[in-house]
N, CA, C and O of each residue as an XYZ file, in Angstrom:
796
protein
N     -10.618     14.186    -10.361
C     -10.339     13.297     -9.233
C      -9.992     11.890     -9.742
O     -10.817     11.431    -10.533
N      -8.803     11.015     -9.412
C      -8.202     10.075     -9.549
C      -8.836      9.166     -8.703
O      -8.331      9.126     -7.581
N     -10.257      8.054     -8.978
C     -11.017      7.728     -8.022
C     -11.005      6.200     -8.438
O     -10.643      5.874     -9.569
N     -11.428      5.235     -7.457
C     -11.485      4.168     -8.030
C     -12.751      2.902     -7.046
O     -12.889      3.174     -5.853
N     -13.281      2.082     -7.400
C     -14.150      1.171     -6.580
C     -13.995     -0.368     -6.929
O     -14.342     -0.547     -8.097
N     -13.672     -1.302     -6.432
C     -13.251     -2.257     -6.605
C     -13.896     -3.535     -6.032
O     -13.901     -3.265     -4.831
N     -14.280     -4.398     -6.116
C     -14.627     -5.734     -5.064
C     -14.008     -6.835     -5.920
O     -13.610     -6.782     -7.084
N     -14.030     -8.170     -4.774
C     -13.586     -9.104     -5.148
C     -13.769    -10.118     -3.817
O     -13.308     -9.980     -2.684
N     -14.682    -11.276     -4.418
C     -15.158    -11.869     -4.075
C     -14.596    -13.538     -4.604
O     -14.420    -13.868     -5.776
N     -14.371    -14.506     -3.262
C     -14.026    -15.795     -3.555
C     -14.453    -16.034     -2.261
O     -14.797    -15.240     -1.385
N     -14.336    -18.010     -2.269
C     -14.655    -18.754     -1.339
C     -13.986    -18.208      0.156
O     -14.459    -18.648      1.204
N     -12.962    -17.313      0.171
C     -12.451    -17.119      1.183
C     -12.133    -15.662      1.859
O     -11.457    -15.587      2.885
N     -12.639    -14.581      1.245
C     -12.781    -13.268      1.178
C     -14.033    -12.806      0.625
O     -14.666    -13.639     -0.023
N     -14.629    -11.383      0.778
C     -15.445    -10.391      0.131
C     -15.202     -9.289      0.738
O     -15.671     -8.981      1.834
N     -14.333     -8.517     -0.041
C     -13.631     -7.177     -0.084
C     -14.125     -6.210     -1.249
O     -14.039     -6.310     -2.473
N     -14.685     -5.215     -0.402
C     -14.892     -4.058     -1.513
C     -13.803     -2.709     -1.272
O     -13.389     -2.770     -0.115
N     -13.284     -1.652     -1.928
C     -12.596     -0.924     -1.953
C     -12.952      0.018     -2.342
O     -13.096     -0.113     -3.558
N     -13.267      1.204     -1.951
C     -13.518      2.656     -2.763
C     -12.069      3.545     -2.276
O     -11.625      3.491     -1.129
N     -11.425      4.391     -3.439
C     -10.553      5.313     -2.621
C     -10.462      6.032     -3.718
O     -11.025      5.749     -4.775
N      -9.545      7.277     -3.468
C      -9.719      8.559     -4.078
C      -8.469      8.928     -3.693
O      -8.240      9.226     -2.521
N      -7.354      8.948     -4.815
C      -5.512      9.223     -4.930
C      -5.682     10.912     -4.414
O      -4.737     11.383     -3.781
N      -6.651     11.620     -4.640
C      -6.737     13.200     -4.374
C      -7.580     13.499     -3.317
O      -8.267     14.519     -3.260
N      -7.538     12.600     -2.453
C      -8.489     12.763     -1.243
C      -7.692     13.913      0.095
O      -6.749     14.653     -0.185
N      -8.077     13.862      0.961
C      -7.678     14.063      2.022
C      -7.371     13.298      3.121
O      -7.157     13.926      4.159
N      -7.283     11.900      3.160
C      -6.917     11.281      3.939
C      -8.036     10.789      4.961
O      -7.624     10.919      6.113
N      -8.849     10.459      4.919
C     -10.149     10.153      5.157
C     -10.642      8.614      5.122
O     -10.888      8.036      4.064
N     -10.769      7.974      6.482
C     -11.041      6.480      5.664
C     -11.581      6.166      7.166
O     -11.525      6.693      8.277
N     -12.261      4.741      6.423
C     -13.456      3.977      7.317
C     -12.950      2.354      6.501
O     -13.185      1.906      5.379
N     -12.150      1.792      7.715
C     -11.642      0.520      7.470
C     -12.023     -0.512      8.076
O     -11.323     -0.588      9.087
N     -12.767     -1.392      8.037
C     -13.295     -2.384      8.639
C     -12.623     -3.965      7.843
O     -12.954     -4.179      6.677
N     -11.745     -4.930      8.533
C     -11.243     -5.841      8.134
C     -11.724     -6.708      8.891
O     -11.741     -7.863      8.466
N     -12.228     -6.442     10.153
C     -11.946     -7.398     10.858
C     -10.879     -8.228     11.637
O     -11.074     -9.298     12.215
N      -9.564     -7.435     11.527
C      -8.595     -7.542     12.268
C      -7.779     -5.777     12.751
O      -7.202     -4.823     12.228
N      -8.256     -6.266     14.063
C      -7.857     -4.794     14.244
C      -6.653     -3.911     13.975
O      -6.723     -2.701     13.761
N      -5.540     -4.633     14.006
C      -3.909     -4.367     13.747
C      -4.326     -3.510     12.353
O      -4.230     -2.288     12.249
N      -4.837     -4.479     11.249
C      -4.431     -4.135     10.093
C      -5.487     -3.092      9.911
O      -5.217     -2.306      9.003
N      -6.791     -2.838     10.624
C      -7.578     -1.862     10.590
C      -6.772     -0.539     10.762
O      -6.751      0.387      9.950
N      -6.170     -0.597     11.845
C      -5.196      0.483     12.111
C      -4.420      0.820     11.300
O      -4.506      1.962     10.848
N      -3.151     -0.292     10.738
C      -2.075      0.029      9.517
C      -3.057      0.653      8.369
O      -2.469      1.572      7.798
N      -4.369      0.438      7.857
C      -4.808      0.970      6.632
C      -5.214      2.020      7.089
O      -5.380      2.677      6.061
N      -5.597      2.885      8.216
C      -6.310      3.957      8.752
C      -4.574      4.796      8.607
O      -4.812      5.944      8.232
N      -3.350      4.650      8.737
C      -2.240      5.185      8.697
C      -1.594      5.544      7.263
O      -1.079      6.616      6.942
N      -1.764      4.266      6.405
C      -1.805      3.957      4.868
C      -2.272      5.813      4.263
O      -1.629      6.782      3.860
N      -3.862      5.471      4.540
C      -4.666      6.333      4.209
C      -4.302      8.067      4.533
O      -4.158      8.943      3.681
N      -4.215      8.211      5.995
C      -4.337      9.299      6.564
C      -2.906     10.199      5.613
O      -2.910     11.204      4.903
N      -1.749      9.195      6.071
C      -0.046      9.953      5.281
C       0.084      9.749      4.036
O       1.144      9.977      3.455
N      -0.965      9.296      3.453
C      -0.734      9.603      1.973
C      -2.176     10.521      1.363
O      -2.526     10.208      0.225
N      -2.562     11.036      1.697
C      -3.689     11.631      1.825
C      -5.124     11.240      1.106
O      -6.115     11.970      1.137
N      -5.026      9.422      0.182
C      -5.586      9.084      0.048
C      -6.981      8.600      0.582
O      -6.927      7.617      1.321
N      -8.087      9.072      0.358
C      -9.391      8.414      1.171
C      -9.325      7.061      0.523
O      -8.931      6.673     -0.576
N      -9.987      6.315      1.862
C     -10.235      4.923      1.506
C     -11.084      4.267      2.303
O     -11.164      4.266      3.532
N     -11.853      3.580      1.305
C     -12.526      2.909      2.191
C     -12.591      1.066      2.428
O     -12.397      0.566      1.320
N     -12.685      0.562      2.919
C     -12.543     -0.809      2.816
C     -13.317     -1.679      3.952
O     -13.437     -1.615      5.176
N     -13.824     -2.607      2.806
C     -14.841     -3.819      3.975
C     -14.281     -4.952      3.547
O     -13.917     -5.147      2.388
N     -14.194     -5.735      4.466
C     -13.531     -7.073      4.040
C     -14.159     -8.058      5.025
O     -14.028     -7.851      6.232
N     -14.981     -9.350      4.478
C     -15.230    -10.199      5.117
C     -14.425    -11.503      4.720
O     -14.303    -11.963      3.585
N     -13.808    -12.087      6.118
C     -12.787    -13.050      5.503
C     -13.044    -14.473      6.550
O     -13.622    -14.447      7.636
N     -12.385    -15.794      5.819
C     -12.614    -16.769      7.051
C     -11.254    -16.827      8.174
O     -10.266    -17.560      8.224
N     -11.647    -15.879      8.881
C     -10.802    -15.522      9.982
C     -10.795    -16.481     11.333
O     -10.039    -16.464     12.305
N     -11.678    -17.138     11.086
C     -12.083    -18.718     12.053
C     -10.347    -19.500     11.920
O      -9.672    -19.874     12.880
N      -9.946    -19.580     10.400
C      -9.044    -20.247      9.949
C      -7.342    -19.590     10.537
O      -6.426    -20.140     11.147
N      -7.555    -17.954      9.907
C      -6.349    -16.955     10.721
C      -6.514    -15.674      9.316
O      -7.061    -15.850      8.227
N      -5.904    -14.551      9.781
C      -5.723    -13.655      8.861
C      -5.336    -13.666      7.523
O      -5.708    -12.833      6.697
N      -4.560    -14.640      7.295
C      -3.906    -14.771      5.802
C      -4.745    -14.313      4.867
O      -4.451    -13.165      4.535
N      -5.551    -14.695      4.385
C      -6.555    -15.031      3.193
C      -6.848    -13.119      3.029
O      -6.770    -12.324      2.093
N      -7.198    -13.021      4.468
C      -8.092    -11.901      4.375
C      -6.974    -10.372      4.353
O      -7.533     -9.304      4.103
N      -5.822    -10.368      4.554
C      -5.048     -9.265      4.957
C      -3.820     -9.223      3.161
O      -3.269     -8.336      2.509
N      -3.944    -10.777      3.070
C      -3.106    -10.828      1.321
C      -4.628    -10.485      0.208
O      -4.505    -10.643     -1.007
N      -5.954    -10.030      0.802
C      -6.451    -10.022     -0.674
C      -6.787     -8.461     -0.525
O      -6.746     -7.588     -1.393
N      -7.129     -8.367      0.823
C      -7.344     -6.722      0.896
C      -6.200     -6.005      0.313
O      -6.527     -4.924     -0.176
N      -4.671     -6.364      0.207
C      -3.640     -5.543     -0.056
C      -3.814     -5.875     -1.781
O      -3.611     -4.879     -2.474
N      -4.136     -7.050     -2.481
C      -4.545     -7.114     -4.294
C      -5.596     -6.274     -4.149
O      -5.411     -5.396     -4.991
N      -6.550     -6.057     -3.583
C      -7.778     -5.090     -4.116
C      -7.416     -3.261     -3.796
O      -7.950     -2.399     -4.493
N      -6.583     -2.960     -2.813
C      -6.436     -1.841     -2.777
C      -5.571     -1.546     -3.712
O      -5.657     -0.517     -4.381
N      -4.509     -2.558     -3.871
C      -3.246     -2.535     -4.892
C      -4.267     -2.221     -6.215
O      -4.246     -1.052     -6.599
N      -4.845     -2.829     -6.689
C      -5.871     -2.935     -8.204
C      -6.069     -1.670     -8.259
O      -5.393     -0.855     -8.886
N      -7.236     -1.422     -7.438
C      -7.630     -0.078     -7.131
C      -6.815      1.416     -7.552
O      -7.223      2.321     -8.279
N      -5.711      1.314     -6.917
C      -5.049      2.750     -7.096
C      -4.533      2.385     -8.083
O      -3.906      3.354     -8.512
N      -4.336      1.074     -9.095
C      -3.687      0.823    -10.597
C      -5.068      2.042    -11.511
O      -5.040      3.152    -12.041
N      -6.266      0.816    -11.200
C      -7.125      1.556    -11.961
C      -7.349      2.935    -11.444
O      -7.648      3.475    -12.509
N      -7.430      4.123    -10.324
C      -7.214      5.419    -10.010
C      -6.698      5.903    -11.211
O      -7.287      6.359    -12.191
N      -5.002      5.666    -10.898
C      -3.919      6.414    -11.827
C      -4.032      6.099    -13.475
O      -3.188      6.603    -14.215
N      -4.864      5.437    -13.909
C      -5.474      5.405    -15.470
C      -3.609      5.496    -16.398
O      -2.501      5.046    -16.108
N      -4.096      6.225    -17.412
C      -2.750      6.306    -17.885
C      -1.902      6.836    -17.353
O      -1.036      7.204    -18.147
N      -1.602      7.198    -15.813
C      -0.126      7.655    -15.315
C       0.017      8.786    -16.429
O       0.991      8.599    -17.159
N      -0.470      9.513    -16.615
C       0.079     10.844    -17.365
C       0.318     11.912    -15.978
O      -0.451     12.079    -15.031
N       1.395     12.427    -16.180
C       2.060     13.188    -15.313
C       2.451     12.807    -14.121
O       2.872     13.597    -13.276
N       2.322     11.311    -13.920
C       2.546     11.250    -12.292
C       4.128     11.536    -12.069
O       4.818     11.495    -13.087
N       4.772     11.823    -10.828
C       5.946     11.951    -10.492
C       6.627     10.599    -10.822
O       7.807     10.518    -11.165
N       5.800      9.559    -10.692
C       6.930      8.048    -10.666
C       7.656      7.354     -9.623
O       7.264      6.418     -8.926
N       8.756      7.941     -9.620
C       9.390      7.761     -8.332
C       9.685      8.447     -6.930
O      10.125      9.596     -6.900
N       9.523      7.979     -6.174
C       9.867      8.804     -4.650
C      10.397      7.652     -3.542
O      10.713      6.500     -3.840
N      10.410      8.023     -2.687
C      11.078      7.487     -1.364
C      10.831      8.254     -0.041
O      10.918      9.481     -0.093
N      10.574      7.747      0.972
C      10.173      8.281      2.285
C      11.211      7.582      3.777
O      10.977      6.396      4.009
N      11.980      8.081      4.450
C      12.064      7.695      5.792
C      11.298      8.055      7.117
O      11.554      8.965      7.905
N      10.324      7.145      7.165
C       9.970      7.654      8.799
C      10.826      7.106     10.117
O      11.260      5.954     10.143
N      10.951      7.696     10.800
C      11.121      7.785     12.345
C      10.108      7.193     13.325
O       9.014      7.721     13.123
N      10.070      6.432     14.159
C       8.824      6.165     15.078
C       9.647      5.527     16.422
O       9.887      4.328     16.566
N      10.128      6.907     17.638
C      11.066      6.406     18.367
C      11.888      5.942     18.003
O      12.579      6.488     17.143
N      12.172      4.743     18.492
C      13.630      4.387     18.254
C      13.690      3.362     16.852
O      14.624      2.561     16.805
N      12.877      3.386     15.927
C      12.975      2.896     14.817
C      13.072      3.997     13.371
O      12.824      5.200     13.453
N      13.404      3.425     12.323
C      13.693      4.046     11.606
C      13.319      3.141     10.585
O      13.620      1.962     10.774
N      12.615      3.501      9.345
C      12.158      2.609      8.226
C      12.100      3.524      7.287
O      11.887      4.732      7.393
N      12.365      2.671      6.064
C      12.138      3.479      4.267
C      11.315      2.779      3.976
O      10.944      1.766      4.568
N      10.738      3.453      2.565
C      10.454      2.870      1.620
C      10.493      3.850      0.341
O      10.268      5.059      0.287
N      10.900      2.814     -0.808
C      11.026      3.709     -2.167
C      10.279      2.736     -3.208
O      10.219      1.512     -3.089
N       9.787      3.405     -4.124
C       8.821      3.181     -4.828
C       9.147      3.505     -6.609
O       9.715      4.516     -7.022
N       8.712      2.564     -7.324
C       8.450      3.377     -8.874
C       7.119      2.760     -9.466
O       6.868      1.598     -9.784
N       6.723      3.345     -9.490
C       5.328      3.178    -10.626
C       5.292      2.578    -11.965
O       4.767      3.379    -12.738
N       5.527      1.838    -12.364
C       6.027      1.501    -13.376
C       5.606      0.708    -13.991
O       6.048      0.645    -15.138
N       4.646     -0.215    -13.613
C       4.060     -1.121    -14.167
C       4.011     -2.302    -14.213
O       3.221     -3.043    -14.800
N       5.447     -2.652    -13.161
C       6.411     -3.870    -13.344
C       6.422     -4.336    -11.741
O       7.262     -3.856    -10.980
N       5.703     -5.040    -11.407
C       5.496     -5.418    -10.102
C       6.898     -6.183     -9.589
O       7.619     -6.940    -10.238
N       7.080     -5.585     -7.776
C       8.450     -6.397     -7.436
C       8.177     -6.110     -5.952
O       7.614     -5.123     -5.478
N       8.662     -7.111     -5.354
C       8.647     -6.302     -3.653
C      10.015     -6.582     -3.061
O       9.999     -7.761     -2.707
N      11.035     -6.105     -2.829
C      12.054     -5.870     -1.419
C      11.474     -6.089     -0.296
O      10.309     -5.707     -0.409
N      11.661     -6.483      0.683
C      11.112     -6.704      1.989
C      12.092     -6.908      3.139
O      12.108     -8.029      3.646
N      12.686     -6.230      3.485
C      13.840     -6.326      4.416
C      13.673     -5.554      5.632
O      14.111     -4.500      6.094
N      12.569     -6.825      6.104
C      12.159     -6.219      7.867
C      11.891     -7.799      8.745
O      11.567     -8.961      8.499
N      12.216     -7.055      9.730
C      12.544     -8.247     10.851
C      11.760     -7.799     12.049
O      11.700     -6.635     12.444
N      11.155     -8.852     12.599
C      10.048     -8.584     13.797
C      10.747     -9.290     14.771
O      11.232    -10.387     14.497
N      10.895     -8.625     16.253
C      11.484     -9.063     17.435
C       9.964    -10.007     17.954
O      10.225    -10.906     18.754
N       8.858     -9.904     17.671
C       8.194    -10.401     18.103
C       7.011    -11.284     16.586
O       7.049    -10.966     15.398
N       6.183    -12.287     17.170
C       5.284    -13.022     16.180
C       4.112    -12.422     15.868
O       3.485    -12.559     14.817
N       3.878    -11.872     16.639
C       2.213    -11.149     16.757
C       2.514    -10.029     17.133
O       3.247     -9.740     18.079
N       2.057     -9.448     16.535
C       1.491     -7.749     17.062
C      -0.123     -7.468     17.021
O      -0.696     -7.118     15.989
N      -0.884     -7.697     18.474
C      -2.336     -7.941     18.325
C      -2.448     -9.341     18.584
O      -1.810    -10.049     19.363
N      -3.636     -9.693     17.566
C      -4.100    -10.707     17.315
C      -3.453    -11.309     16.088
O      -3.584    -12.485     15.748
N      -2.517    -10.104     15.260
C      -2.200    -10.356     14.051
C      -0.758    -11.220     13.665
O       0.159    -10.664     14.271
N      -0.318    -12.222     12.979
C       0.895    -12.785     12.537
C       1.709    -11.390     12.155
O       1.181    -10.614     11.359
N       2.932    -11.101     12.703
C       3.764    -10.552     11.922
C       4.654    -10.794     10.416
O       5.080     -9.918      9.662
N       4.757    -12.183     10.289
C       4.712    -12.605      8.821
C       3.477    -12.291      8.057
O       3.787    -12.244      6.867
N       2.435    -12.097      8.195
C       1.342    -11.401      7.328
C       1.950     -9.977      6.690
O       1.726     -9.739      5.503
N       2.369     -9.467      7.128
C       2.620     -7.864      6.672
C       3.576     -7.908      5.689
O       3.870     -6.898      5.050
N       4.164     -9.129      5.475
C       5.200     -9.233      4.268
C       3.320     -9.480      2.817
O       2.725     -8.832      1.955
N       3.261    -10.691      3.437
C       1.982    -10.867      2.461
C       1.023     -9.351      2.061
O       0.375     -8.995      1.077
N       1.208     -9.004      2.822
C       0.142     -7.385      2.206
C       0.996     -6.498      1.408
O       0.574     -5.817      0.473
N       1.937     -6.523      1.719
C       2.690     -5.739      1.144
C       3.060     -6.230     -0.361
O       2.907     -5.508     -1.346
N       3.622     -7.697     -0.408
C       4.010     -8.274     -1.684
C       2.159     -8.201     -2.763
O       2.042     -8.062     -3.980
N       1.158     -8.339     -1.834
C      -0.192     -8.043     -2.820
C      -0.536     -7.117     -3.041
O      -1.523     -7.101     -3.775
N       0.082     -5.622     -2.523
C      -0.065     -4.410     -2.830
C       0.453     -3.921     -3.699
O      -0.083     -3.064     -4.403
N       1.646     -4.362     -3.857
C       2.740     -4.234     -4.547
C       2.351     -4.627     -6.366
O       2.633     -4.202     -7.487
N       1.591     -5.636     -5.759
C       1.692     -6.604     -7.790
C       0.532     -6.091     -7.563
O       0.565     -5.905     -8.780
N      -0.706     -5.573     -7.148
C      -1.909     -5.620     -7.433
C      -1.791     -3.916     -7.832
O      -2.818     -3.418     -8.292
N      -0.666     -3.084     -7.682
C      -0.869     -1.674     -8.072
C       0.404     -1.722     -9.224
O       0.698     -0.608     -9.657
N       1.125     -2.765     -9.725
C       1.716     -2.786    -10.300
C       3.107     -1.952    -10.282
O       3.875     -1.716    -11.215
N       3.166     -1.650     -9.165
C       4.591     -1.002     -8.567
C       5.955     -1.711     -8.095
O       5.948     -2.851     -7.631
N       7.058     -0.991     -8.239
C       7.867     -1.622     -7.568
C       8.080     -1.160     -6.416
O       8.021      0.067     -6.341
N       8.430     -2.008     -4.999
C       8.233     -1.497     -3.812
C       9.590     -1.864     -3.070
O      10.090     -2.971     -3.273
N       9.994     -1.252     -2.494
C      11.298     -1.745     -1.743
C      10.906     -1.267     -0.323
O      10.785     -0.057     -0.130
N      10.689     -2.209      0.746
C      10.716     -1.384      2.051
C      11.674     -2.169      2.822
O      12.032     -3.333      2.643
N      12.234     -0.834      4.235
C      13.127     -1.558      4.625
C      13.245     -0.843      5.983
O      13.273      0.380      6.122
N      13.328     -1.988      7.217
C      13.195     -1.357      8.633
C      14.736     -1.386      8.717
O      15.336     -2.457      8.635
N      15.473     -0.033      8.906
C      17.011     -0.190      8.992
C      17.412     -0.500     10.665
O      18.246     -1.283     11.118
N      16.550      0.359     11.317
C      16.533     -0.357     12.771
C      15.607      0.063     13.496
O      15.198      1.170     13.143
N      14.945     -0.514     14.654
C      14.625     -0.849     15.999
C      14.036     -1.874     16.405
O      13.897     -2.925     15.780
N      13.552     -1.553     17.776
C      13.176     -2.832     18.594
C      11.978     -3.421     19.174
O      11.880     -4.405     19.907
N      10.905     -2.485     18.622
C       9.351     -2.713     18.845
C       8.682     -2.768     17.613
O       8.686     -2.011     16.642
N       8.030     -3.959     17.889
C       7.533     -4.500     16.360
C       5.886     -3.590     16.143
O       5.114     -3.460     15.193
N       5.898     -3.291     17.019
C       4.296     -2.164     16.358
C       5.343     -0.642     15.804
O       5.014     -0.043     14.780
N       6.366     -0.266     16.496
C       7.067      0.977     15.883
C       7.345      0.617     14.373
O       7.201      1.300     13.359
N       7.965     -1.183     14.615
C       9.157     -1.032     13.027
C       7.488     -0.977     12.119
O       7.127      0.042     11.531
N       6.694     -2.180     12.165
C       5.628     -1.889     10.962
C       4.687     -0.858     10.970
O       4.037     -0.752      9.930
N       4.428     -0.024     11.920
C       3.869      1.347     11.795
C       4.663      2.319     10.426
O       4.278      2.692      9.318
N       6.263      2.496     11.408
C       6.562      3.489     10.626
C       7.122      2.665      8.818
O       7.389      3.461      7.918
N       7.226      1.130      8.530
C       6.723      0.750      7.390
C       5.512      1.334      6.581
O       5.744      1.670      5.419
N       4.490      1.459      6.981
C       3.475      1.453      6.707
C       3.122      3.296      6.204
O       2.571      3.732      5.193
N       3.617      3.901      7.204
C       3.692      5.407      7.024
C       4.791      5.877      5.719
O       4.715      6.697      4.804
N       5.593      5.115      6.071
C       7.086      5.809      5.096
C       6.564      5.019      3.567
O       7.023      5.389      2.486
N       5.594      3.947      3.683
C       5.425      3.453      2.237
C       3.575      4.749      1.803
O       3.371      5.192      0.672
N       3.038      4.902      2.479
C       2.153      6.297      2.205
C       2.289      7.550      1.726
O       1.708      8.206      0.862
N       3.441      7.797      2.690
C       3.862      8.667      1.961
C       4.655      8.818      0.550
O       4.610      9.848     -0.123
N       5.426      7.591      0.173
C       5.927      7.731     -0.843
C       4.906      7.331     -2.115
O       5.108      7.547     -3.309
N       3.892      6.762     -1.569
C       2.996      6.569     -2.370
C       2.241      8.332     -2.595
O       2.065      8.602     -3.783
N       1.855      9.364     -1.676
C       1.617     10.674     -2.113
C       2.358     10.770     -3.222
O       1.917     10.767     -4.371
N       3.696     10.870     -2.832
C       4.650     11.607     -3.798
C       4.745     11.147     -5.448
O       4.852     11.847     -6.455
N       4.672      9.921     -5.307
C       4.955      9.292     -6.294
C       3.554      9.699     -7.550
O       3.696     10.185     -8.672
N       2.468      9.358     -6.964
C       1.008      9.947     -7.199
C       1.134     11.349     -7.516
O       0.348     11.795     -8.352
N       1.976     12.116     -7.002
C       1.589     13.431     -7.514
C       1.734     14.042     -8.927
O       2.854     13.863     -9.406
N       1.097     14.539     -9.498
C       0.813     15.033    -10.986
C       2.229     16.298    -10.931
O       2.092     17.363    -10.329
N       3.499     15.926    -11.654
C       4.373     16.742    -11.518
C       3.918     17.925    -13.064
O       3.909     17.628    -14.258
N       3.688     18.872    -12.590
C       2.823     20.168    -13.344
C       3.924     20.553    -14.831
O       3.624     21.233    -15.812
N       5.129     19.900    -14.560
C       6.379     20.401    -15.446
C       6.203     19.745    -16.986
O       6.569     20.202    -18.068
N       5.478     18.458    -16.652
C       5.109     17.144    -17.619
C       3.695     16.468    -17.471
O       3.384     15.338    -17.845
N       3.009     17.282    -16.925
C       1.658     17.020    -16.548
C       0.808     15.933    -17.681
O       0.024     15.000    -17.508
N       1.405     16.584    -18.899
C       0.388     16.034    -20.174
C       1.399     14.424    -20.410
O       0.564     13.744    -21.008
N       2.434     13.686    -20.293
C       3.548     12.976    -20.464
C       3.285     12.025    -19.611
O       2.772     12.380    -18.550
N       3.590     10.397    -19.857
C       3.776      9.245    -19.339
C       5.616      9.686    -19.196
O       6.415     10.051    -20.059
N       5.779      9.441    -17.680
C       7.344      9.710    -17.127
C       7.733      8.727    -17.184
O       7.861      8.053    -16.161
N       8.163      8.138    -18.734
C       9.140      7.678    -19.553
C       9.609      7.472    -20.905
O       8.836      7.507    -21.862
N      10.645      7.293    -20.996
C      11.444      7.544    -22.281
C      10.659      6.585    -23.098
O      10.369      7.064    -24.194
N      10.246      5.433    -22.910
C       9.711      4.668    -23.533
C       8.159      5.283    -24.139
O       7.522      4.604    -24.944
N       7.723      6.426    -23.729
C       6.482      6.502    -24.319
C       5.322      6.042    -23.175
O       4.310      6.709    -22.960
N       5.602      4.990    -22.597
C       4.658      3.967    -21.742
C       5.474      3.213    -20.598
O       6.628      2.834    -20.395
N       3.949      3.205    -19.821
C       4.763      2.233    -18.579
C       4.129      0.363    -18.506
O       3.203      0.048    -19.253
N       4.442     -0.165    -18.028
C       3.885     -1.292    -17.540
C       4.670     -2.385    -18.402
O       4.528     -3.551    -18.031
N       5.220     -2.218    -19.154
C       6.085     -3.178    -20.021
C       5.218     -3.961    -21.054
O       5.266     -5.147    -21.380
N       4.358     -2.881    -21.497
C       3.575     -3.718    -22.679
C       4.071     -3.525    -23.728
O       4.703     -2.468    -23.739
N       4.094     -4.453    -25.314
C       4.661     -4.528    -26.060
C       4.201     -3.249    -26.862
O       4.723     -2.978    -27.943
């Protein structure tokens, strides 16, 4: 089992993380903002990762603090899970559907943190939550799992559809990508020997 437990603690967060890359999709998310409680309960479920997450944040102030550190600690987390990346697939890509929206995301594992972000919100809030936050979780998920991430809402017009099915189509490609391809099981999937761009 590809498992991992994480915390991280500062003046403005205390986030702990447990999850499991070979889970079943299983999770108990408590942030304290309900939106993003939900997006990680979706995270979790379509990529079949369990997860768990507590996060106490100064939310008096607004979400920021607390929704950009939860996405570095889960990001960390599934870095340390996948250990040496021996056999993982690497790359994948997912389109979900959600009504009248349509969103990707494609992914490589690689070691080399980057985020694409090419989504647009018809609205500011969804919830209680900033819709500019979800760029921030994403760009700390991104460098904190050391992946490259490209997501992208190609169209619609309800801002809980476009970052839902974000959120789903980047899970799932996170399964795929995670999966131990059986052909090269024993092999880091690259020519280089190694990933992450160490010397």
């Amino acid at each position: 089992m590809r498992t991992a437990a994480m915390e991280r603690k500062t003046k403005e967060t205390e986030i702990s993380v447990e999850l499991n890359l070979d889970g079943n999709g299983i999770y108990d998310v408590q942030t304290g903002i309900g939106f993003l409680d939900h997006m990680l309960e979706q995270l979790s479920r379509h990529s079949l990762m369990d997860l768990k997450v507590q996060a106490k944040g100064d939310l008096h102030i607004d979400g920021h603090h607390t929704t950009e550190d939860v996405g570095i600690v889960i990001g960390i987390a599934i870095k340390k899970a996948l250990g040496d990346m021996l056999g993982i697939t690497r790359y994948a890509n997912a389109y979900i559907p959600m009504d009248e929206t349509l969103s990707r995301a494609a992914m490589d594992i690689s070691g080399r943190p980057f985020l694409v972000w090419n989504v647009d919100f018809p609205r500011q809030k969804i919830g209680d939550m900033d819709t500019e936050l979800f760029e921030e979780f994403f760009r700390a998920f991104a460098f904190g799992a050391g992946m490259t991430l490209h997501v992208e809402n190609l169209y619609g017009t309800n801002s809980h559809h476009i970052i839902e099915s974000c959120f789903k189509a980047t899970a799932r490609a996170l399964r795929a990508a995670t999966t131990i391809d059986q052909r090269k099981a024993d092999a880091v999937p690259s020519t280089k020997g190694t990933l992450g761009g160490s010397l």
